[in-house]
C-alpha positions in Angstrom: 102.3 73.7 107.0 98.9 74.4 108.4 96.8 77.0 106.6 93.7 79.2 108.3 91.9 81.6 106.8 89.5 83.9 108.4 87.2 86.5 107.4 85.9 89.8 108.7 83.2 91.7 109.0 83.5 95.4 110.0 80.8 98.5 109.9 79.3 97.2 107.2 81.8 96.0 105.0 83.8 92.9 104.5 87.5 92.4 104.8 89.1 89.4 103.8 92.1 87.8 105.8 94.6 85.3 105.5 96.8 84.2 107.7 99.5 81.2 107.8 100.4 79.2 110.7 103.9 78.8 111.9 106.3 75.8 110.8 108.6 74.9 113.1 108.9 78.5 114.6 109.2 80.2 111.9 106.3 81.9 109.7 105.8 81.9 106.4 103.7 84.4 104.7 102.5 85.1 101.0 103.8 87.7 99.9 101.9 90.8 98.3 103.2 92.3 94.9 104.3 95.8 94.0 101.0 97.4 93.0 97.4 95.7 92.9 97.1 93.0 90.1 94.5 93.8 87.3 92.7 90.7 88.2 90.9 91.2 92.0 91.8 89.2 94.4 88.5 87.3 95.4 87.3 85.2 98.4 86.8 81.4 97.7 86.1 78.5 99.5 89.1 77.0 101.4 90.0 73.5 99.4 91.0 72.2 102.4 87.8 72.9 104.2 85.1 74.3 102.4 83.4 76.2 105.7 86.1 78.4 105.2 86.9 81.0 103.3 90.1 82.6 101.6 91.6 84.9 99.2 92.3 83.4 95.8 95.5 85.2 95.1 97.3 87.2 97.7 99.8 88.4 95.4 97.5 90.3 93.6 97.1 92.3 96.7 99.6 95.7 96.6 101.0 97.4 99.7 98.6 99.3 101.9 98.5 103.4 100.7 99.6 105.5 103.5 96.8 107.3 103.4 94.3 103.9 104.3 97.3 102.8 106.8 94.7 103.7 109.7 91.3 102.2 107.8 93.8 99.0 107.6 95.0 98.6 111.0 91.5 99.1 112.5 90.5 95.9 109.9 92.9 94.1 111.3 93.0 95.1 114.8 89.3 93.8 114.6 90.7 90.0 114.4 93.6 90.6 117.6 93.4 88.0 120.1 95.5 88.1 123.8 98.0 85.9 122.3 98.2 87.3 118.4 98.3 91.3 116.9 97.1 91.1 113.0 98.7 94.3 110.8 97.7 95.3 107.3 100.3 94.3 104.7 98.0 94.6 101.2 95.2 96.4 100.0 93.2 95.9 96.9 91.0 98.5 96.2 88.9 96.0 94.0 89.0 92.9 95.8 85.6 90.8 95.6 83.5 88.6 97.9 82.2 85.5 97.7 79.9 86.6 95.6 82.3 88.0 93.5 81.0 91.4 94.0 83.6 94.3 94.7 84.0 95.1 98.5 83.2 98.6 99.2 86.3 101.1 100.1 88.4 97.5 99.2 90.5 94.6 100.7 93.4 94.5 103.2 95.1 91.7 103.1 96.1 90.7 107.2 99.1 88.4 109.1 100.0 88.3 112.5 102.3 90.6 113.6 
């Protein structure tokens, strides 16, 4: 499976996103949990290729609050291409940065729709 990772930047702040290629037609995507983990998701370097960046831990991600559904969309709307629409599927209201600081208003979590 081929893995890309992109990041965002938007008004001011910094969304991360994470996106998996397809295998074989058919896509495969982490899945977020429940509620947001107690540890932060954080953005790392990619292992497979260190000029890019990723989320550590998508499952600590929860589901996007109604109420940031909007705030959510617009973050990942920012990264839609002709061919691809992204959509908001987790939020972390405490995710971190690469400088493992915590990401104003939080972190949506983003896949192709």
């Amino acid at each position: 499976m081929q893995r890309k990772e992109l990041l965002l930047s938007l008004s001011g702040y910094v969304f991360g996103v994470a996106v998996i290629g397809l295998l074989s037609a058919c896509a495969s995507y982490p899945s977020v949990g429940s509620t947001p983990g107690a540890t932060p998701p954080r953005i790392v370097a990619d292992p497979e290729n260190s000029a890019q960046r990723v989320w550590d831990n998508p499952s600590a991600f929860g589901p996007v609050p109604e109420s940031l559904s909007a705030k959510g969309q617009q973050a990942c709307g920012a990264l839609n291409t002709k061919e691809t629409q992204f959509k908001a599927i987790g939020f972390h209201p405490k995710a971190q940065n690469f400088q493992a600081q915590t990401i104003v208003d939080g972190g949506y979590f983003c896949v192709p729709k």
